[in-house]
C-alpha positions in Angstrom: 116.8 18.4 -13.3 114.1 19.4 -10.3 111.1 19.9 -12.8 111.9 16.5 -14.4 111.9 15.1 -10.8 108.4 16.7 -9.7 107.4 15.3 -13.2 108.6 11.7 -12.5 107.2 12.4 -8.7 103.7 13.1 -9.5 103.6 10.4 -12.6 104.0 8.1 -9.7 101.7 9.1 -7.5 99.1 9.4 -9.7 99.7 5.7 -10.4 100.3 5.1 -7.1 103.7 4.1 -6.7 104.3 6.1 -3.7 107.3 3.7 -2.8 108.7 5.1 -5.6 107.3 8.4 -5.1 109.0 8.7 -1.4 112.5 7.5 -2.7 112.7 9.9 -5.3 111.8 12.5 -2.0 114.7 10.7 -0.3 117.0 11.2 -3.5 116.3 14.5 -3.8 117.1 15.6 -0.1 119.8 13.5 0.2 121.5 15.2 -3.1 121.4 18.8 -2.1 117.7 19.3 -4.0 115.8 20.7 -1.1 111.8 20.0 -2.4 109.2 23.0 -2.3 105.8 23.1 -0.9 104.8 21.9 -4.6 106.0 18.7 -4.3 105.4 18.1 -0.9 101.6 18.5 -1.7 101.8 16.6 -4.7 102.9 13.4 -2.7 100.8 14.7 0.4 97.4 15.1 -1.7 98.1 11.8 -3.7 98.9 9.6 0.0 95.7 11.1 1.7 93.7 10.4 -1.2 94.4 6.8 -1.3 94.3 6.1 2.4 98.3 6.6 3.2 96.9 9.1 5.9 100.0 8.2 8.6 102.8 8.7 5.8 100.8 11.4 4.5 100.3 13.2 7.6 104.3 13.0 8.6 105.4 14.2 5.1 103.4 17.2 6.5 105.0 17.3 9.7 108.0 17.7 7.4 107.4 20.3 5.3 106.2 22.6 8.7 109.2 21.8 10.1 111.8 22.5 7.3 109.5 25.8 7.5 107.4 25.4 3.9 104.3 26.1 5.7 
């Protein structure tokens, strides 16, 4: 199930649908799946990218403090 997630993570982003992107984040976290440095970054990258530096930048904040970086 998490590598289909990533999968359907990053297809969104790259489209950017990061509304859909962050909810599937939320999904995951709030179903026991605790995300890895890879798909933080994947959102991270794809929300600094195209502008989305204050969500981008607290989706960092994040993953330091659940200790991913």
């Amino acid at each position: 199930m998490y590598p289909r997630i990533m999968l359907r993570s990053m297809g969104f982003c790259k489209e950017g649908f990061f509304g859909e992107a962050l909810a599937i984040l939320s999904k995951m976290k709030d179903g026991g799946c605790i995300p890895n440095v890879v798909t933080y970054e994947i959102i991270i990258s794809a929300l600094i990218e195209n502008n989305e530096n204050d969500m981008g930048n607290r989706l960092h904040r994040e993953e330091i403090t659940r200790g991913l970086l």
